[in-house]
N, C-alpha and C positions, 0 to 999 in steps of 0.2 A: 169655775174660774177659767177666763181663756186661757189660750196657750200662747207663751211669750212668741213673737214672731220674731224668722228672722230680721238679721239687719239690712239694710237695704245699701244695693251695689251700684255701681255707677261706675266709668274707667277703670274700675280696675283698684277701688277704693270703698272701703267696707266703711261705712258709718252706722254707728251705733244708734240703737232707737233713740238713748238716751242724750246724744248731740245732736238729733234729730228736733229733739224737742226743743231741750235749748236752743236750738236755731231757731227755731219757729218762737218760741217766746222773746230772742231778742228783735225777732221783726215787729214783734207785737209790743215795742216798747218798753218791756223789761229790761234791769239793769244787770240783773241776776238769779240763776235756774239753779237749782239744788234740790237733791232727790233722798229719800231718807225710808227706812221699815215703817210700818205702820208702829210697832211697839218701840221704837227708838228713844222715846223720852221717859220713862218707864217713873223719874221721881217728879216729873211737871205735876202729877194730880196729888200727891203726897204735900207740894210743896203749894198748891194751890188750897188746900184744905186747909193748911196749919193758919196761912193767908184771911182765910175766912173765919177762921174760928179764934182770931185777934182782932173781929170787924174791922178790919181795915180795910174791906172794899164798904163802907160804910152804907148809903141807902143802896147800892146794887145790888136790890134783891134778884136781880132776872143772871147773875152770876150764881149765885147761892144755890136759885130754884134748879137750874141746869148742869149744878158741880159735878156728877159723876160722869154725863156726857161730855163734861169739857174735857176731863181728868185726860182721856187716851181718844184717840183715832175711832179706835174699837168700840170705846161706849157710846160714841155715835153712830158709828156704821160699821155691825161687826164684820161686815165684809170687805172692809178696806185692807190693801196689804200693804199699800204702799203711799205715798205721799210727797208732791212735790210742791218745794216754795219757791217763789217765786217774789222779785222787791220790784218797785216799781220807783224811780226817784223824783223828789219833788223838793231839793235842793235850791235854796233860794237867792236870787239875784242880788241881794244886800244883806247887810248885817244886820241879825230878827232883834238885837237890842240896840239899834239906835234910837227909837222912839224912845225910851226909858224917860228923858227927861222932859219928854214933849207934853205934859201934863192935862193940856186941854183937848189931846188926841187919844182915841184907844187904842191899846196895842191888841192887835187879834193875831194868835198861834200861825203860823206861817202855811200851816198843813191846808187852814179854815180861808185862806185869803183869796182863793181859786175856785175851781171847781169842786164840787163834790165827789171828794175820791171812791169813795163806795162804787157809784156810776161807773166812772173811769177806770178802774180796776179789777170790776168783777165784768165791766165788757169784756177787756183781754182776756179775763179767763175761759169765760165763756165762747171766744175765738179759738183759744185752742186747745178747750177741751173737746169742742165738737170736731176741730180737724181731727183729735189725740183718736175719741171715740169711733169716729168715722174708718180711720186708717187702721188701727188694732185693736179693734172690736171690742172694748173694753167697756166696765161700768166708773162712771166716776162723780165727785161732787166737789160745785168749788163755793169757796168759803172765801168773804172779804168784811171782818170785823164784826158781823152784827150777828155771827151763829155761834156756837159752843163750842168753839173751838181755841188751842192756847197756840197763835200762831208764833208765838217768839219763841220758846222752849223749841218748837217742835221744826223754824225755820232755824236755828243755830244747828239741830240735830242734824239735819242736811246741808249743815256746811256753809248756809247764806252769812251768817255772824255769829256774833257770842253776845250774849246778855249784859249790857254796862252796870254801873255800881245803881246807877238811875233806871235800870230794871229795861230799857229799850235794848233793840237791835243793833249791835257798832258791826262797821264791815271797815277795815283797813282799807279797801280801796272806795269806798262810799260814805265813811263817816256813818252819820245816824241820821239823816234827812230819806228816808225814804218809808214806803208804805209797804205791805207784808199781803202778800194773798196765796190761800193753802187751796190744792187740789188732792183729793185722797181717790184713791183711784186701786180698782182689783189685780191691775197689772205688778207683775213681781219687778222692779226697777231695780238697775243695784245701786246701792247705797253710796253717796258720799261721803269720807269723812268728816265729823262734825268739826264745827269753829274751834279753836284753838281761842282762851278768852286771854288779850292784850291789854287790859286796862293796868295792870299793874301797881304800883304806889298810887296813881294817879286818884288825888278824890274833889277835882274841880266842880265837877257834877254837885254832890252832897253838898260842898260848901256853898254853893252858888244858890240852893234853893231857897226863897226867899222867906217861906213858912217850915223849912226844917220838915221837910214831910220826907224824906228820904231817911227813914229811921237806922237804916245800917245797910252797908252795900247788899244792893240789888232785894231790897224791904223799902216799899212802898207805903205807907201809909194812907193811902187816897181821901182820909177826913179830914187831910194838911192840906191837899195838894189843889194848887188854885188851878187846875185844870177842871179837877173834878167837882170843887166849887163852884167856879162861874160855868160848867155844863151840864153837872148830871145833879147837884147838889139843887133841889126847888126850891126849900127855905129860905128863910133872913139867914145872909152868910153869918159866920159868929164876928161877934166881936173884935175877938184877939187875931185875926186873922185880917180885918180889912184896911188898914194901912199896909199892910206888904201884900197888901192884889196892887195897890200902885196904880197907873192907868191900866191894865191888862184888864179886860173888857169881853173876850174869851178865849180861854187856855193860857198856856204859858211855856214858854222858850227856853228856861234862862239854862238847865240841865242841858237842854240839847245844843244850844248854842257852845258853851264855854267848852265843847267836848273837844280836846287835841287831834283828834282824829276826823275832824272836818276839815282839815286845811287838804286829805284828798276827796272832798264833795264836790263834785262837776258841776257848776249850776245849769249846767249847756246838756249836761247828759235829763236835767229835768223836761217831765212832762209838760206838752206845750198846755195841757188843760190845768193845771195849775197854778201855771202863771200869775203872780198877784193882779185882780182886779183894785181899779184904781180908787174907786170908792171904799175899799178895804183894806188900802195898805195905810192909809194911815188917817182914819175917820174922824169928824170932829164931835165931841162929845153932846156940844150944841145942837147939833143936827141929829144925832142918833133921840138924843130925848124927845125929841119932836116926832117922834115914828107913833104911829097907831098902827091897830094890828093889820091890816091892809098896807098901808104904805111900807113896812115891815117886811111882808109877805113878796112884796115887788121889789123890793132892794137888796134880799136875801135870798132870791129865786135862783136855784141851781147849784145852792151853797150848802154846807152840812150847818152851817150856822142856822138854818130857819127852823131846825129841828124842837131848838131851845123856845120856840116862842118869841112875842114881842116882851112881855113881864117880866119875864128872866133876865132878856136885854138890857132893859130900862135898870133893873134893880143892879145891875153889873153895872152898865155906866153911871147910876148915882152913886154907887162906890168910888168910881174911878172919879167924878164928879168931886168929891168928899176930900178927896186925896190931892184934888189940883191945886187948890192954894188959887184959883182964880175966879174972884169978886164978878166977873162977868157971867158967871156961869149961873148966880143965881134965881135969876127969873125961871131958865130951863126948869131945875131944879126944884125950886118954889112949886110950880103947876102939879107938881104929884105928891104933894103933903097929902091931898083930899083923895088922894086914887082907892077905888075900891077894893084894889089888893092888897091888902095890909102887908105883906113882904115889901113891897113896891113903896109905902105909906114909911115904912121903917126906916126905909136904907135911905128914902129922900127927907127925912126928919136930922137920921146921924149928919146926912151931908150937908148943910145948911147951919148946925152947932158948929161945922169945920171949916165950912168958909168965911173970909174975910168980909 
């Protein structure tokens, strides 16, 4: 393991590694730097298990298959000692449920309306883990959403936030608009204290969800939840569930909107790559149906949306299609009775018994 170095001197002014880095991460865009043990969260994989063995991360089997490496630090890399999180914010210019009534528009997740945070995210890290590695010779790995890692448990442990009843990241001075990227790293960091959790009485989150997928504070259900429907979910959506996806087209807001603690979300402190793109802040359903997988591929280029495919699309906006109550929309709609995805075939049969 190396040896912690000293801190570094200047006038006559001793800064610590650990503002050191923070400084370097808020150049690099970050909203928020917090540093934690590698064992700090020690009931995240206890509480991650019980999680699974109530399937409620439903088809996520690439959760399941990698549970024990997600469980701690350690069971990914037992030579982590330490681990800094870090939030990146993507706090949005307008309010994410005005569309609600715009029926013949989709609403897409505020996160999805920009860039592909993944990209944007794990460049920063990757800026300053090489400065990090560079300067005190350490080993380290960074992690943004797609490895086995449980970066909410383990970003409250160093201080970024607390966990709300709706199971995300809240930060008092950031609300819940922002995105989470972990660095685990051999260097001995010292710790910060963990979040202090503020939700209090408060259960707007819970009551706001529109499919009841928030089974009890900070329990997830993800076979409720229309995020993980219209994204990770491949099948015909169920039944009981497609009148309250509503227009939402992919993911869903309504939890993280109604949160009291957005009214301190800077939307100015947001990254400029997230920014909503104009084709995607509030799309016409009409036009989305018309996608083939090519034209699809070039309208969703740079987006975490193109991940889902064009079929996935289509089958989300004949839901949303189902739901508008707009006689105009049926030619769209019509054209994919015959489609040869039978998911696709399904959800454009329901929408069309529902239109006028």
């Amino acid at each position: 393991m190396p040896r912690r170095p000293a801190p570094a001197r200047g006038a006559g002014v001793t800064v610590s590694l650990e503002q050191r880095i923070r400084d370097k991460a808020a150049e690099l865009g970050f909203i928020a730097c917090g540093f934690a043990r590698a064992d700090a969260a020690p009931h995240a994989g206890e509480g991650l298990r019980a999680w699974i063995a109530a399937g409620h991360h439903g088809e996520m089997g690439w959760i399941e298959d990698r549970a024990e490496q997600r469980a701690s630090p350690q069971g990914l890399w037992p030579e982590a000692r330490s681990l800094i999180a870090l939030a990146m914010s993507y706090a949005p210019p307008t309010d994410p449920l005005a569309l609600a009534e715009e029926r013949s528009r989709g609403r897409v997740s505020v996160y999805a309306q920009g860039g592909d945070y993944h990209k944007t995210v794990k460049k920063g890290l990757k800026v300053l883990g090489r400065w990090l590695a560079d300067s005190e010779g350490c080993q380290l790995k960074v992690f943004v959403d797609t490895a086995p890692v449980m970066e909410k448990p383990l970003a409250a442990a160093a201080g970024i936030g607390w966990q709300g009843k709706h199971t995300n990241l809240l930060s008092r001075d950031h609300g819940n608009w922002f995105f989470l990227g972990i660095i685990y790293t051999t260097l001995d960091l010292a710790p910060d204290a963990p979040a202090v959790e503020h939700c209090g009485s408060c259960t707007r989150c819970i009551d706001a969800c529109p499919t009841a997928a928030i089974v009890a504070p900070r329990q997830l259900d993800a076979r409720r939840c229309i995020s993980y429907l219209t994204i990770e979910h491949a099948g015909p959506i169920p039944v009981e569930f497609r009148e309250a996806i509503g227009n939402r087209i992919y993911g869903c807001d309504d939890c993280l909107a109604v949160c009291p603690w957005n009214r301190f979300a800077d939307a100015a402190s947001a990254n400029q790559a997230f920014l909503p793109r104009a084709e995607l802040a509030a799309p016409r359903l009409a036009d989305l149906l018309r996608l083939d997988d090519a034209s699809f591929r070039e309208m969703f280029s740079g987006s975490p949306i193109k991940r889902i495919g064009v079929d996935r699309m289509i089958r989300n906006c004949l839901i949303a299609a189902g739901n508008s109550g707009d006689a105009a929309l049926r030619p769209a709609v019509e054209a994919h009775l015959g489609s040869g995805n039978p998911v696709v075939a399904d959800a454009a049969h329901w929408a069309m018994v529902r239109l006028p």
